[in-house]
SEBAKOL-529503 format. One record per residue (C-alpha): residue in three letters; x, y, z. Coordinates in steps of 0.001 Angstrom, whole numbers, padded with zeros to 6 digits, always signed. Each point is the difference from the previous one (the first is absolute). Layout:
<recs>
alaXYZ ...
</recs>
This chain:
<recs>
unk-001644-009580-022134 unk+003294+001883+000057 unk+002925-000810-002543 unk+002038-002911+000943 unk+003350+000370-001380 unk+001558-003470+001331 unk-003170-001489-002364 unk+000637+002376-002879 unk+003797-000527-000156 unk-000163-003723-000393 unk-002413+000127-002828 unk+002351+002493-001432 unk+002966-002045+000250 unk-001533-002632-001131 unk-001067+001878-003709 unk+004061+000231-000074 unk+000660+003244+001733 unk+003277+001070+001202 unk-000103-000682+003880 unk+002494+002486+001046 unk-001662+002345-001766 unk-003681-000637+001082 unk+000971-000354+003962 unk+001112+004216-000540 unk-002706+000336-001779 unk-002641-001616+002449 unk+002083+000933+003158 unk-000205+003620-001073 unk-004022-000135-000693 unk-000300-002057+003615 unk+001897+002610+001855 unk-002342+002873-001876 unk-003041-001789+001135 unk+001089-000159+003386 unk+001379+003654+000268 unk-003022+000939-001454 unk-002581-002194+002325 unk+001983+001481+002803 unk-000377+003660-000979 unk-004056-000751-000386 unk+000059-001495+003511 unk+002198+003587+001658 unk-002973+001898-002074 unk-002693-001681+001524 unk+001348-000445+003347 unk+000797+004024+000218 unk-003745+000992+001814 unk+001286-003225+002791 unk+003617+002089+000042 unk-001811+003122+000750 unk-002650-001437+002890 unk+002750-002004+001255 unk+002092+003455+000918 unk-002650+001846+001788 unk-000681-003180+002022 unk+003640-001265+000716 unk+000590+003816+000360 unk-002078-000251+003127 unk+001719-003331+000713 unk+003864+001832-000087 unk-001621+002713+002084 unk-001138-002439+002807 unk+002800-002053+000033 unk+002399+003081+000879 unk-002685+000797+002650 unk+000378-003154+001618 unk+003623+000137+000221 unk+001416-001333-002895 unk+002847+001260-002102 unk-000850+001491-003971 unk+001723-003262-001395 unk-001504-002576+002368 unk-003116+001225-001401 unk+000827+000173-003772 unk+001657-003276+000737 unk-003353-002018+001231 unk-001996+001691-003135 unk+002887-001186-002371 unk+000087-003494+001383 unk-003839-000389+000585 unk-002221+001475-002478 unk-003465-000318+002641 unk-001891+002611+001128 unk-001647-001427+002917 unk+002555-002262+001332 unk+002297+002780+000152 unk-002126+002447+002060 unk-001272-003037+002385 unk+003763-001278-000447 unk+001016+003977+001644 unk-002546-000218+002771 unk+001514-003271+001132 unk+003253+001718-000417 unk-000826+002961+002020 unk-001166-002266+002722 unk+002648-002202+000534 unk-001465-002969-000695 unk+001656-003159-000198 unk+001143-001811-003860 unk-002414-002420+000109 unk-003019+002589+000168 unk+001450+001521-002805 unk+000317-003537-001877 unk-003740-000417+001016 unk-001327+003609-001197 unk+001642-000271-003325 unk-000720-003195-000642 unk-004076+000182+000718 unk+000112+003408-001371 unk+001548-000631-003349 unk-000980-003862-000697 unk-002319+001534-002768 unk+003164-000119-002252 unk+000356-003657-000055 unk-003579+000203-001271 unk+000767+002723-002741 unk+002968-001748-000944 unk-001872-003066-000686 unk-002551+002130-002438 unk+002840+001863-001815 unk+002211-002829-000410 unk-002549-002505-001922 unk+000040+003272-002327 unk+003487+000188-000879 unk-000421-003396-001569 unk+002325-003127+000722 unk+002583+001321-002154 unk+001081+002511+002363 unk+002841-000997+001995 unk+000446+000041+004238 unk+002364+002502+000045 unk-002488+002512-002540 unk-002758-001292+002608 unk+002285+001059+002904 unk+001281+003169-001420 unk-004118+000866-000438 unk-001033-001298+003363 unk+002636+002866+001585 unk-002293+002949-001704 unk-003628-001890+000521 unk-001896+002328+002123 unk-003478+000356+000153 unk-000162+003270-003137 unk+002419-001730-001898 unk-001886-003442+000303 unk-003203+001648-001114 unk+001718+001516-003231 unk+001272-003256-000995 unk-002909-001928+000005 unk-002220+002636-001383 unk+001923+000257-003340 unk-001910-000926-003002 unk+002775-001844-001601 unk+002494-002187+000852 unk+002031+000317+003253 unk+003934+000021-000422 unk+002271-000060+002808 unk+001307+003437-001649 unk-003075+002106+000248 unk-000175-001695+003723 unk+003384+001435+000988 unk-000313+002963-001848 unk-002629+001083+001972 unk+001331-001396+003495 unk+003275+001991-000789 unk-001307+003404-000301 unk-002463-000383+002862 unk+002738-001111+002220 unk+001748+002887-001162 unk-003011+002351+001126 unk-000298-002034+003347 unk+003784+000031+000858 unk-000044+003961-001430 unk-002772+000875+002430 unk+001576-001479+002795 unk+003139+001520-000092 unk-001792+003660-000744 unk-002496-000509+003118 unk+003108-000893+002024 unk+001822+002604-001047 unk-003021+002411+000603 unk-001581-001762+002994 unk+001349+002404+003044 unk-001572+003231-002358 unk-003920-001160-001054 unk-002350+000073+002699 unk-001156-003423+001558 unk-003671+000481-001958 unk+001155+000297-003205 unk+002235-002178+000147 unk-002533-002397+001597 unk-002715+001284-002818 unk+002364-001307-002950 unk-000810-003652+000502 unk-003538+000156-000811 unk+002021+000637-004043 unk-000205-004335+000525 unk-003348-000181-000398 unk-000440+002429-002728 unk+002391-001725-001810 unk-001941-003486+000509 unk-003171+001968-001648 unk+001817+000891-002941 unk+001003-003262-000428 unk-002740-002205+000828 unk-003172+002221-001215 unk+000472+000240-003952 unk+000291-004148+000010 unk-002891-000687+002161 unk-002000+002540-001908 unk+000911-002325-003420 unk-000075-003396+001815 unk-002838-001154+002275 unk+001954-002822+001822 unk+003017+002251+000921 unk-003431+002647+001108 unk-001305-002957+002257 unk+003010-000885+001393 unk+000332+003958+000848 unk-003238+000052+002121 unk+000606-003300+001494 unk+003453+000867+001028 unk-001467+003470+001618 unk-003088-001809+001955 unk+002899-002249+001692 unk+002253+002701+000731 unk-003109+001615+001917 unk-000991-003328+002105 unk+003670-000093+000728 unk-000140+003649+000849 unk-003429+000123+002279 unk-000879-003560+000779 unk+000336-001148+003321 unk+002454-002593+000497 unk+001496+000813-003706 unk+001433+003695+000878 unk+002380-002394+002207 unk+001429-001255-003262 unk+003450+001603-000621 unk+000093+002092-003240 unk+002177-001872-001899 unk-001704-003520+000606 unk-003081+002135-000439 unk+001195+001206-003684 unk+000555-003880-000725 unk-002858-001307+001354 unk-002223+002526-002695 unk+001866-001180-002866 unk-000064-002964-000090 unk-003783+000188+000828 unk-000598+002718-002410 unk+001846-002500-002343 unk-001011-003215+000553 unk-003893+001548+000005 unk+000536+001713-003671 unk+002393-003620-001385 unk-003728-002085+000990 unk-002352+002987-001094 unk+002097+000858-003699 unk+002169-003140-000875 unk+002767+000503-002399 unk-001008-002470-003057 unk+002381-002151-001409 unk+001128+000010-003720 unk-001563-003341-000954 unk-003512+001184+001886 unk+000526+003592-002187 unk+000920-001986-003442 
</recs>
């Protein structure tokens, strides 16, 4: 349990304290805690800030090859913060496509965040206010997600943001770099610098599942329904982004039946 400071300065004040005095005091010590629960959150979020820039790299390249100007594309990375929607969200771009397509895409292909926002907000507690909660839905993409809920201790909407911030900062950086660069690099290697995505899910992913054996299950699961979606007649007609939803919440629901979280009273 972190220090509350609204519950430490009333017992305070009521032992006689001077209340001017103790709201500096306990201000101060609040603001420290959250300076330094955002610093933790840039210093773990820095390996996401450096995957994010070879793959929105790629992203700033592409958009420039499809005809858009350098701060069009630095614009939809600033303003976005989503990987896939914003390469399917160029494709429908480059082919002229009417607005509601693009409403459609993005909203099949990035529906997963109403599910992640769900998970992450039941762990900021009920203390945390809507406009913390919105301020953390703006930077919750997929790495960040996974580094919030796999912290050992408590989750504060500091650490949360403090690791959205400086990913952003790699994804927007990246952007504006491939942009920049995109008329000089080859089409391959600029092609060859999204596949830094999926590295960066391994590095990620792999040293939990290999410590918890529900987050390993729901790994495996998650992969065999990926590859029905993939091969499987009928399935392979599944857009990708319904696709990606479809699998978690299977992979999901499957692991919630097969490893239920216990409740404190069944614990006690």
């Amino acid at each position: 349990m972190l220090w509350d400071p609204v519950l430490t300065f009333d017992i305070f004040a009521r032992l006689g304290y001077d209340k001017r005095c103790l709201k500096d005091t306990f201000l101060k010590r609040d603001t420290d805690m959250r300076r330094k629960e955002f610093l933790a959150g840039m210093k773990a979020g820095m390996p996401v800030c450096i995957g994010y820039f070879s793959v929105s790299f790629g992203f700033g390249a592409m958009a420039v090859a499809q005809g858009l100007a350098i701060w069009q594309a630095i614009l939809i990375s600033a303003t976005n913060l989503t990987s896939a929607g914003q390469f399917a969200g160029l494709t429908v771009i480059a082919a002229g496509a009417a607005m509601i397509e693009m409403v459609l895409t993005q909203l099949v292909i990035n529906s997963r965040y109403a599910l992640m926002s769900l998970a992450i907000g039941q762990r900021f507690g009920p203390k945390v206010g809507t406009g913390k909660r919105l301020c953390a839905a703006f930077f919750n993409t997929d790495e960040v997600f996974a580094l919030g809920m796999s912290r050992g201790k408590e989750l504060t909407t500091s650490f949360f943001v403090g690791a959205g911030v400086v990913s952003a900062i790699g994804w927007t950086g990246g952007t504006a770099m491939g942009a920049v660069a995109g008329s000089l690099l080859p089409q391959d290697i600029r092609m060859a610098l999204g596949v830094m995505l999926y590295g960066m899910f391994i590095a990620i992913v792999v040293p939990q599942a290999r410590e918890e054996k529900p987050l390993l299950i729901a790994v495996v699961f998650a992969l065999l329904f990926s590859c029905l979606f993939a091969w499987a007649p009928g399935l392979r007609e599944v857009s990708g982004g319904l696709a990606i939803v479809i699998c978690t919440v299977a992979a999901a629901a499957l692991c919630a039946a097969l490893f239920p979280v216990k409740d404190e009273e069944d614990e006690a």
